[in-house]
C-alpha positions in Angstrom: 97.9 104.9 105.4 99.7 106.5 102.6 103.2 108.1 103.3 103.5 109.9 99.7 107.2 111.8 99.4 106.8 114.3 96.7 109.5 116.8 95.5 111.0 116.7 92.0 114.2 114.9 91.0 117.4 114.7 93.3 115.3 116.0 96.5 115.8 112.4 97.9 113.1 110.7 97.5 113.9 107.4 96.9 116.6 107.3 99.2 114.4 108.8 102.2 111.7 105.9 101.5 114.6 103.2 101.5 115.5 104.6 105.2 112.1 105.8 106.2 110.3 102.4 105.9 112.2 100.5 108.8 111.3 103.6 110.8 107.6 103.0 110.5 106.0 100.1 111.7 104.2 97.5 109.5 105.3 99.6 106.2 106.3 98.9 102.7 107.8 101.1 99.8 105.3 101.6 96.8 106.9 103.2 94.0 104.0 104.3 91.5 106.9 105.0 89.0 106.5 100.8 88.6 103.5 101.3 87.3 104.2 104.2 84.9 106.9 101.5 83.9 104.1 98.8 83.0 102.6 101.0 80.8 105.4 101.9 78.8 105.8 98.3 78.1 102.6 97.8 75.9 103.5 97.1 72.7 102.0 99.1 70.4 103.1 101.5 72.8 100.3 104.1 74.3 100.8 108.0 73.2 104.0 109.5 74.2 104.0 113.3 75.4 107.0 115.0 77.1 108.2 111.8 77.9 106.1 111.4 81.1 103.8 108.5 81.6 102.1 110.6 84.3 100.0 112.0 81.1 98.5 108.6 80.1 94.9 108.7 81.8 95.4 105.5 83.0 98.4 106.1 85.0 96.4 108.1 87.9 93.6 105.8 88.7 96.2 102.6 88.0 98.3 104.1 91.2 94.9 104.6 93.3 94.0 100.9 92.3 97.4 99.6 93.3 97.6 101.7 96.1 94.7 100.6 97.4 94.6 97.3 96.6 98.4 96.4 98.1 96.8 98.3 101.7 93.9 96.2 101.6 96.0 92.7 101.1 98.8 93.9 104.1 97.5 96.7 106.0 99.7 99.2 107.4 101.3 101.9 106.0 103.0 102.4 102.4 105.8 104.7 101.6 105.3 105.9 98.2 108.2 108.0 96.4 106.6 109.4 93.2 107.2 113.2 91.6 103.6 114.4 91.0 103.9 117.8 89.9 100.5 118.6 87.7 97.8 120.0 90.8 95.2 117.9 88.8 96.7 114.7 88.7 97.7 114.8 92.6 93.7 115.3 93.1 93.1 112.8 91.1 95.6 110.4 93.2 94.7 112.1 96.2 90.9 112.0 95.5 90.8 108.5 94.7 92.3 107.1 97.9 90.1 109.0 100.0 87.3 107.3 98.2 88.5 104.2 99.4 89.2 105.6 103.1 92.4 105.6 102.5 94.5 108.4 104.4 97.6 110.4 103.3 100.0 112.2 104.8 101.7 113.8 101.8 105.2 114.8 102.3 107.4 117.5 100.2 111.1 116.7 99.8 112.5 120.4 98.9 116.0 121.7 98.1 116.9 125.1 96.5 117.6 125.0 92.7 121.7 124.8 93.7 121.4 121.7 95.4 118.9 119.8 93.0 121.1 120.5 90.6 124.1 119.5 91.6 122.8 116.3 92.8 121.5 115.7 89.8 124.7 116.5 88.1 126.8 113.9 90.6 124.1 111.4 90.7 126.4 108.3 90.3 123.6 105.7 89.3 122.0 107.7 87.2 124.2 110.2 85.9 123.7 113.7 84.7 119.8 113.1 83.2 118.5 116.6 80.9 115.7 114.6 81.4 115.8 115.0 85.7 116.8 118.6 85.1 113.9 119.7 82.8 111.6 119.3 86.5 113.7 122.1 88.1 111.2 125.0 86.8 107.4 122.8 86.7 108.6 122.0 90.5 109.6 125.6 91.4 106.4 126.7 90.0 104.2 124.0 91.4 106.2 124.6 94.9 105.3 128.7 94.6 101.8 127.8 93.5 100.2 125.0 95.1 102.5 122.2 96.1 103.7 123.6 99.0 100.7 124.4 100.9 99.3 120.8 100.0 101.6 119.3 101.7 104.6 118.9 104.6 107.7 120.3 103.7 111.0 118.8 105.3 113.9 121.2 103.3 116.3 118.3 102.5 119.0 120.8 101.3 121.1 120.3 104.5 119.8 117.2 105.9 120.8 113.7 104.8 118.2 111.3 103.9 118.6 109.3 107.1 117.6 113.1 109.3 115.1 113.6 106.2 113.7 109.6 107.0 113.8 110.8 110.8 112.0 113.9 111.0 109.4 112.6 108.6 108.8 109.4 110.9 108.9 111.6 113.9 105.7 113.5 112.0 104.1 110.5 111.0 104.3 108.9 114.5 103.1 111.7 116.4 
């Protein structure tokens, strides 16, 4: 099984999987953004647009592939933190791994437009990114059109990543 946590920069993602994966037996953390990071290391290097490897064609399938293949060599469940915020491409993922049997349980991390941003703002590993903030209005749309009613949404606004981690285990264990 796939644990996918969705939600657009500063919702808590990364954090969540970090904590979440202990929670869940026989799990790992997947993060597809590695293999957005492979591609960007071919030299020439591939087409840039928007600065978001999630536009190379390869990028979708590679996940699925990976995905798959890391399930079939351990088993048990992966926790994959990755913003997918294009309805196509997160058919395309989610598409994929069904062809291979492979269920997810795809997971929202939401905050109001306040909080993202300010967490965003403090991040102190990251820093303030204009790139991170530039997601605030393709997730709100996304959440209003589609992305929301694909998927579970745990409102990380006033939970900490541990009760985020929690409640999504709680759902996934159920």
């Amino acid at each position: 099984m796939i644990v996918w946590l969705n939600g657009t920069h500063g919702a808590g993602k990364t954090t969540t999987a970090a904590l979440l994966q202990p929670l869940l037996p026989d799990s790992r953390v997947l993060d597809a953004e590695k293999v957005g990071e492979t591609l960007m290391d071919i030299k020439p290097g591939l087409a840039w647009r928007d600065g978001n490897f999630q536009h190379w064609p390869p990028w979708r399938p590679l996940v699925v592939e990976t995905a798959r293949r890391v399930l079939e060599y351990t088993g048990g469940t992966l926790v994959m933190p990755m913003t997918v915020l294009v309805e196509e491409y997160w058919r395309e993922i989610s598409t994929g791994l069904a062809s291979y049997g492979v269920p997810v349980r795809h997971f929202v991390l939401h905050a109001d437009r306040e909080t993202l941003r300010g967490r965003i703002e403090g991040d102190e590993v990251l820093g303030p990114s204009p790139f991170r903030m530039r997601y605030l209005d393709p997730y709100a749309e996304a959440a209003r059109t589609w992305l929301h009613a694909d998927a579970e949404v745990v409102d990380t606004t006033r939970l900490t990543p541990a009760e985020a981690a929690a409640r999504i285990a709680k759902a996934v264990n159920a």
